[in-house]
Every structure is written in structure tokens, then in C-alpha cells.
LONU-99093 format. One record per residue (C-alpha): x, y, z; residue number from 1. Coordinates in steps of 0.25 Angstrom, whole numbers. Each point is the difference from the previous one (the first is absolute). Example, Ala and Ser with C-alpha at 12.3 -4.5 7.8 and 13.67 -1.06 7.14 Angstrom:
BEGIN
+-------+-------+-------+-----+
!     x !     y !     z !   i !
+-------+-------+-------+-----+
!    49 !   -18 !    31 !   1 !
!     6 !    14 !    -2 !   2 !
+-------+-------+-------+-----+
***
This chain:
BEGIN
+-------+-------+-------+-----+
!     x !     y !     z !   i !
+-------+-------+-------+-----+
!     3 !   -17 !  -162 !   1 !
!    -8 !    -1 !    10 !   2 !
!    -1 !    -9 !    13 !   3 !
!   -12 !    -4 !     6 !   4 !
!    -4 !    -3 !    15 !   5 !
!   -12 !   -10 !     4 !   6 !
!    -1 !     9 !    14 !   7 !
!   -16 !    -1 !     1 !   8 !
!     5 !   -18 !    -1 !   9 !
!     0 !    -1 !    16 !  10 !
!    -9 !    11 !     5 !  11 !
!   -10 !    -9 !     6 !  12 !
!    12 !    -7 !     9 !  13 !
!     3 !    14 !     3 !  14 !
!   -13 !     5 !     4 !  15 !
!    -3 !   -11 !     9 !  16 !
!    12 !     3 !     6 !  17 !
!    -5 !    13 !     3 !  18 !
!   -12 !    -5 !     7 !  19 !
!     9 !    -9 !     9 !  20 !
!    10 !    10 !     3 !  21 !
!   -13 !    10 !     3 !  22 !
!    -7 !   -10 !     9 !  23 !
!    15 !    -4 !     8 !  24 !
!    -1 !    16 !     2 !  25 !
!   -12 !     0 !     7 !  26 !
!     5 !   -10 !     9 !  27 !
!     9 !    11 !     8 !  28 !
!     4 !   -13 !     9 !  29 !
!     3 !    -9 !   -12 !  30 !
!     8 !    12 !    -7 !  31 !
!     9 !     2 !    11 !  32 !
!     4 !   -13 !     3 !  33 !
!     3 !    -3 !   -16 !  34 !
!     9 !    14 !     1 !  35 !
!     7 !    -6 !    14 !  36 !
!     3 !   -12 !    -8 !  37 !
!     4 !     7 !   -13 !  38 !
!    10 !     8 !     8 !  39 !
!     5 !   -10 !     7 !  40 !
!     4 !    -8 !   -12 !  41 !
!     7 !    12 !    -6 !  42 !
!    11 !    -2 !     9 !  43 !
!    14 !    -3 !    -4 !  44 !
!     3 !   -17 !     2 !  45 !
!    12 !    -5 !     5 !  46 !
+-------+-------+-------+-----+
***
């Protein structure tokens, strides 16, 4: 029996994510600032 997997179904989504992310990291400014924010939303809520 074998099971198959559609993985190539959302490679478009995934490549143009790519770009976005690659473009964000260009913007050393931009790329910070999200990390701040990703950081200071990883802590613990009271």
C-alpha cells in the first residue's frame, strides 16, 4: 500500500514566501525590528 503526498500542491505559496522573506532580509532595519517584536511576544502572559 502505498500513500501518496501532493507536496509540490503549494510550492508557489512557498516560493513567493521565499522572496518575501529574502527581500525583508535585505532590510537589516525591517528585520530587526520584526525579531524585537518576535521576541517580545515569546514571553510568558500573566
Amino acid at each position: 500500500m502505498t500513500t501518496s503526498f501532493f507536496i509540490l500542491k503549494d510550492f508557489i505559496s512557498y516560493a513567493d514566501t521565499q522572496v518575501r522573506v529574502g527581500k525583508t532580509f535585505e532590510n537589516r532595519a525591517k528585520w530587526l525590528e520584526m525579531c524585537i517584536i518576535n521576541i517580545a511576544h515569546s514571553g510568558k502572559i500573566r
